[in-house]
NUFIMI-567829 format. One record per residue (C-alpha): x, y, z. Coordinates in steps of 0.1 Angstrom, whole numbers. Example, Ala and Ser with C-alpha at 12.3 -4.5 7.8 and 13.67 -1.06 7.14 Angstrom:
BEGIN
[rec [123; -45; 78]];
[rec [137; -11; 71]];
//
This chain:
BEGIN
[rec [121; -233; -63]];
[rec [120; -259; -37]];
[rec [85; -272; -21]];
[rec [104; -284; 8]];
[rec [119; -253; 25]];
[rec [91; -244; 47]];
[rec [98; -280; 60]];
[rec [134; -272; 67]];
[rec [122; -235; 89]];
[rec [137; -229; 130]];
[rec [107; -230; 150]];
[rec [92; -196; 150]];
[rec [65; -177; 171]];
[rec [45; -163; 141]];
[rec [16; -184; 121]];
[rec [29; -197; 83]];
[rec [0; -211; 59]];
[rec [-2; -225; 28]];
[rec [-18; -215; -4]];
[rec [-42; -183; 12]];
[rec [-64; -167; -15]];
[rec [-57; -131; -12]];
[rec [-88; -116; -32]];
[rec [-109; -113; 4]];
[rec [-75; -95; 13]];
[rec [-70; -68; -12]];
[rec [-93; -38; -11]];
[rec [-101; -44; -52]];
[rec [-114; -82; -40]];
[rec [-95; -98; -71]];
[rec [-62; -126; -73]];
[rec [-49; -158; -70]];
[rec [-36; -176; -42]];
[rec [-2; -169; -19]];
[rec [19; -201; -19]];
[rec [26; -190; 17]];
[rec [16; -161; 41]];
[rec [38; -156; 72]];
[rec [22; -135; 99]];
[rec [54; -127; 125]];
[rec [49; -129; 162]];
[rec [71; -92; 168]];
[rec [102; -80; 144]];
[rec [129; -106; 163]];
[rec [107; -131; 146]];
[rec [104; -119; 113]];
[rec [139; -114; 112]];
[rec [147; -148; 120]];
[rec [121; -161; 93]];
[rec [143; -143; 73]];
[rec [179; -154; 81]];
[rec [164; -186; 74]];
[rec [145; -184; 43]];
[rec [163; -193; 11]];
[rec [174; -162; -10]];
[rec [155; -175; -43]];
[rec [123; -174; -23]];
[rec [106; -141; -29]];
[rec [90; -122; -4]];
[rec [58; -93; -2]];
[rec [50; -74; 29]];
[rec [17; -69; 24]];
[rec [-5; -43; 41]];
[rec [-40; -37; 35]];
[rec [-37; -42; 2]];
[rec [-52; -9; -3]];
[rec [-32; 4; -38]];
[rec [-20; -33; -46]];
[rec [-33; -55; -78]];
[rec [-27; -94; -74]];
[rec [-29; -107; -106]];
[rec [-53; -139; -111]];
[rec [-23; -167; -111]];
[rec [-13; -155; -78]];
[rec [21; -151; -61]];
[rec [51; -174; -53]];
[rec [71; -174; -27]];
[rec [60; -159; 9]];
[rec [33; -130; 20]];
[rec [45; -110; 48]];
[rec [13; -101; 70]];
[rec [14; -77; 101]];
[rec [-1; -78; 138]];
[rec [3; -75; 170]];
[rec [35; -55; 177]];
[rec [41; -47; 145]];
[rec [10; -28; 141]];
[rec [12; -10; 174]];
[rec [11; 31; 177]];
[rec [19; 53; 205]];
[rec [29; 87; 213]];
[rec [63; 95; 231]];
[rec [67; 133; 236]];
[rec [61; 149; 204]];
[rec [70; 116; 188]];
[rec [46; 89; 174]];
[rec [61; 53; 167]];
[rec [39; 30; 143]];
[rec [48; -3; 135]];
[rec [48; -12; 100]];
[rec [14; -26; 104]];
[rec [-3; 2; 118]];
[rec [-31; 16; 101]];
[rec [-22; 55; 85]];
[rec [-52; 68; 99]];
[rec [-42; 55; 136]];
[rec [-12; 71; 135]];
[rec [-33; 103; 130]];
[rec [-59; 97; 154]];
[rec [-30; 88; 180]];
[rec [-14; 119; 171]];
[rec [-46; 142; 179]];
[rec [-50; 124; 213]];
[rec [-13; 135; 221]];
[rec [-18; 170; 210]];
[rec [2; 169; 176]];
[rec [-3; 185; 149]];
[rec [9; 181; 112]];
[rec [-3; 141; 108]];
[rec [-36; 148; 99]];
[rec [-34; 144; 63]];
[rec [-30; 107; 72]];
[rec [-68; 103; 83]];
[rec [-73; 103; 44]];
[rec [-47; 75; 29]];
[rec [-64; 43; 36]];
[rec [-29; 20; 37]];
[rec [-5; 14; 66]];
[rec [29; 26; 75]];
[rec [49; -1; 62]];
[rec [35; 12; 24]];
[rec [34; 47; 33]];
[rec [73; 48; 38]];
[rec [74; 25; 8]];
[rec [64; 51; -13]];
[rec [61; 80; 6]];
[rec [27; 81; 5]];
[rec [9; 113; 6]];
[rec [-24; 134; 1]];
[rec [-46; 166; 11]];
[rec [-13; 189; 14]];
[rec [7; 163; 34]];
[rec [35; 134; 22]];
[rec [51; 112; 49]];
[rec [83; 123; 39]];
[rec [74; 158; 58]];
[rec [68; 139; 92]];
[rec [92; 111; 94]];
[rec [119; 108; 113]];
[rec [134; 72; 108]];
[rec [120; 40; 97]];
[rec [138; 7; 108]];
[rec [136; -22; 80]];
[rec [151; -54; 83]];
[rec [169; -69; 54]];
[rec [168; -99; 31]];
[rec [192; -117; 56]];
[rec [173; -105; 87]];
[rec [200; -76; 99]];
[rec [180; -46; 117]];
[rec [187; -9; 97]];
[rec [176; 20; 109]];
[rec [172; 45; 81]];
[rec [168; 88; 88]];
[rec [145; 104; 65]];
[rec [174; 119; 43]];
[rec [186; 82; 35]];
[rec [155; 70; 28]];
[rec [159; 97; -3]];
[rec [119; 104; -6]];
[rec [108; 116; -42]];
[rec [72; 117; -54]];
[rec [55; 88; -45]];
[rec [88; 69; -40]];
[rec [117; 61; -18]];
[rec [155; 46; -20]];
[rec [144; 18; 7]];
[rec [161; -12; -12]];
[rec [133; -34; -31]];
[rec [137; -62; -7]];
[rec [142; -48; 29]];
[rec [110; -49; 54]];
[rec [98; -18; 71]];
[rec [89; -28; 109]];
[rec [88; 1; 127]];
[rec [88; 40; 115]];
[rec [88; 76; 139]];
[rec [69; 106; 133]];
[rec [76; 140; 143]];
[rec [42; 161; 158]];
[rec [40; 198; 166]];
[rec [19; 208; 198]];
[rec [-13; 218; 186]];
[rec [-51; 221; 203]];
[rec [-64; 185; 195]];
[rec [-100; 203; 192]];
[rec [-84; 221; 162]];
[rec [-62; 191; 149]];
[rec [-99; 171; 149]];
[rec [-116; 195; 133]];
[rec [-91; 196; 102]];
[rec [-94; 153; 104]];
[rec [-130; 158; 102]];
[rec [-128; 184; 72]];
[rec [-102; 160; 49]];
[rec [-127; 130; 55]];
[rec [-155; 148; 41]];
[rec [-134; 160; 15]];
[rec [-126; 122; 9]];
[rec [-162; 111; 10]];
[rec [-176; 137; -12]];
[rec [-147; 132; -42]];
[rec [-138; 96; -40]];
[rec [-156; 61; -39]];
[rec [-154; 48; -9]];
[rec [-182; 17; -2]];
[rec [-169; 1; -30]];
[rec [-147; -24; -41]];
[rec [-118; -2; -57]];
[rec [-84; 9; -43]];
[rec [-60; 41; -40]];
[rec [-54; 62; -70]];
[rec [-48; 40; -102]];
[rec [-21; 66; -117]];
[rec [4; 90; -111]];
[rec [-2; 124; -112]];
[rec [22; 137; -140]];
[rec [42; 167; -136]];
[rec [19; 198; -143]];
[rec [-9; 172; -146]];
[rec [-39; 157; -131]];
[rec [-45; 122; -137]];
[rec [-78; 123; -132]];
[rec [-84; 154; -154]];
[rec [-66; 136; -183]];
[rec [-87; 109; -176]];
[rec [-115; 126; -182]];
[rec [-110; 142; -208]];
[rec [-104; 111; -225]];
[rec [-135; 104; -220]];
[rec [-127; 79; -203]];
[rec [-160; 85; -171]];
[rec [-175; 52; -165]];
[rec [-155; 37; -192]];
[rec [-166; -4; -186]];
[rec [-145; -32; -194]];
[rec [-161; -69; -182]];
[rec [-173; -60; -146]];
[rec [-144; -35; -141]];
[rec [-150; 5; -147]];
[rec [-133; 36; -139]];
[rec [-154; 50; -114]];
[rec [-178; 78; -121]];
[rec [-173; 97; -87]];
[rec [-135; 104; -98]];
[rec [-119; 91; -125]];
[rec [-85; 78; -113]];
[rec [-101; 51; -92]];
[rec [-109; 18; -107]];
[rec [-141; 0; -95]];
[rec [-149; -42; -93]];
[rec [-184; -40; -98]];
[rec [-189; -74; -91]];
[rec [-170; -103; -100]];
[rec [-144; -85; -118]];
[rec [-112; -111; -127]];
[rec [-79; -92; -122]];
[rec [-71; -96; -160]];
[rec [-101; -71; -164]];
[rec [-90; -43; -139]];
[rec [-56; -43; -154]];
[rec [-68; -46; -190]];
[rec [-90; -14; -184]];
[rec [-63; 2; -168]];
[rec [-41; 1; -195]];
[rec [-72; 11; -216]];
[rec [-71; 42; -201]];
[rec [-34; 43; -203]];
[rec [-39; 42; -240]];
[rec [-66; 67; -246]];
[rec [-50; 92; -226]];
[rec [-16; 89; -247]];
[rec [-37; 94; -278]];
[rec [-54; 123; -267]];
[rec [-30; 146; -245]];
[rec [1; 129; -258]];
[rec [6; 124; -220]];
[rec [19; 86; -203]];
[rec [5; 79; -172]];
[rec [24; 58; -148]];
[rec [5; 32; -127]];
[rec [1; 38; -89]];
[rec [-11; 8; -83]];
[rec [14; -17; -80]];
[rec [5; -52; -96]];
[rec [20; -80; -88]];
[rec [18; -119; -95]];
[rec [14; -143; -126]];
[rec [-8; -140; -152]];
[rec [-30; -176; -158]];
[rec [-21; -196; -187]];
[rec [-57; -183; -206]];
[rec [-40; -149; -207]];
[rec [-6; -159; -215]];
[rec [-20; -177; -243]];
[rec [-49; -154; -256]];
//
């Protein structure tokens, strides 16, 4: 890949930097370097970032970084970062419209404040909407495939699509959104409620969060899958895999589907430990688990080599 095209750019309205560590990013604190993050002024710029990139460069929107795993060699190519308008909510009837940046749990908090109901269960997914359509996040009863109306993405060349829910074809924990188009913008549909009623249920699913997951750690989203007719983390434990340690990585104690960086955990050792876990659960239910956690980047040359 060329080191020069960044040099050869239109002028854009959006901030583009070289070589970013990601680690103080991601919510697991663990990776190597972006060769570039891009943060877009608003979509028209993004877009035209696009048009102009060369097609051998890859790209990653990145959220929070909540359920992602950036591997210790760190990515090529360009880190797509949101703000400003693309991380804007508000309420238009019984509609809410999030930008792909927006936080989940704003989309629910804006939601109570308009009086609508059915959004709650986003208080408790700690990612944005970008990721949510991604992979139709979901959790506590709800999956963003029961609330959205459209999402608008913009693809590879920079051409605006706006996409219903049907076309987006939602499965578990998936979506037909093509692997390289860009959500920017998504709609939501409410039902009138009583927002003393619609808080009250927000309240109850974080304290169901705080009392079953690990939260003031450094971990991220679920690790794995749930498998049909299975829990993930009941498989897990009954691997016996509670606490299981690996380096400074461990599958946390508090639920056992979340994976912990106790301190100075490498990458290599999160993903080792996953797959640890992987293979103890095979052996004892006969049972694959799929990863939820989506890693991406380059291994270092120690691990290619060891």
């Amino acid at each position: 890949m060329s080191k020069s095209w960044a040099d050869t750019l239109p002028p854009l309205r959006g901030t583009l930097r070289r070589n970013v560590p990601l680690a103080p990013l991601t919510w697991l604190r663990v990776g190597g370097s972006a060769e570039f993050v891009f943060q877009p002024a608003d979509a028209d710029d993004l877009a035209a970032f696009l048009e102009a990139l060369p097609e051998d460069v890859p790209v990653l929107p990145m959220g929070v970084a909540s359920n992602l795993l950036v591997r210790d060699g760190g990515l090529e190519g360009v880190v797509i970062r949101f703000g400003g308008p693309l991380a804007k909510v508000e309420a238009r009837g019984g509609t809410i419209l999030a930008g792909a940046g927006a936080l989940d749990q704003r989309v629910a908090q804006e939601a109570q404040r308009a009086g609508l109901a059915g959004l709650e269960f986003l208080i408790g997914i700690p990612g944005t909407v970008g990721g949510a359509v991604r992979m139709n996040a979901g959790a506590f009863g709800g999956e963003t495939k029961d609330r959205l109306l459209w999402a608008e993405a913009l693809d590879r060349k920079g051409a605006l699509h706006r996409l219903s829910n049907a076309e987006l074809g939602f499965a578990y924990r998936r979506s037909a959104l093509p692997a390289d188009w860009i959500v920017v913008r998504a709609a939501f549909q409410g039902v009138p409620g009583d927002p003393e009623a619609i808080s009250a249920r927000m309240d109850a699913i974080k304290a169901e969060r705080e009392a079953a997951q690990p939260l003031r750690v450094a971990t991220g989203g679920s690790t794995f899958k749930n498998p049909p007719g299975h829990k993930a983390w009941q498989l897990i434990d009954a691997a016996g895999c509670r606490g299981l340690r690996l380096g400074a990585a461990m599958v946390s104690e508090k639920h056992c589907n979340f994976l912990i960086n106790t301190g100075g955990a490498s990458a290599a050792e999160i993903e080792a430990l996953g797959e640890l876990v992987r293979q103890r659960v095979r052996e004892t239910s006969g049972v694959e688990l799929d990863w939820e956690i989506v890693r991406i980047g380059r291994r270092t040359a120690m691990e290619l080599a060891a």
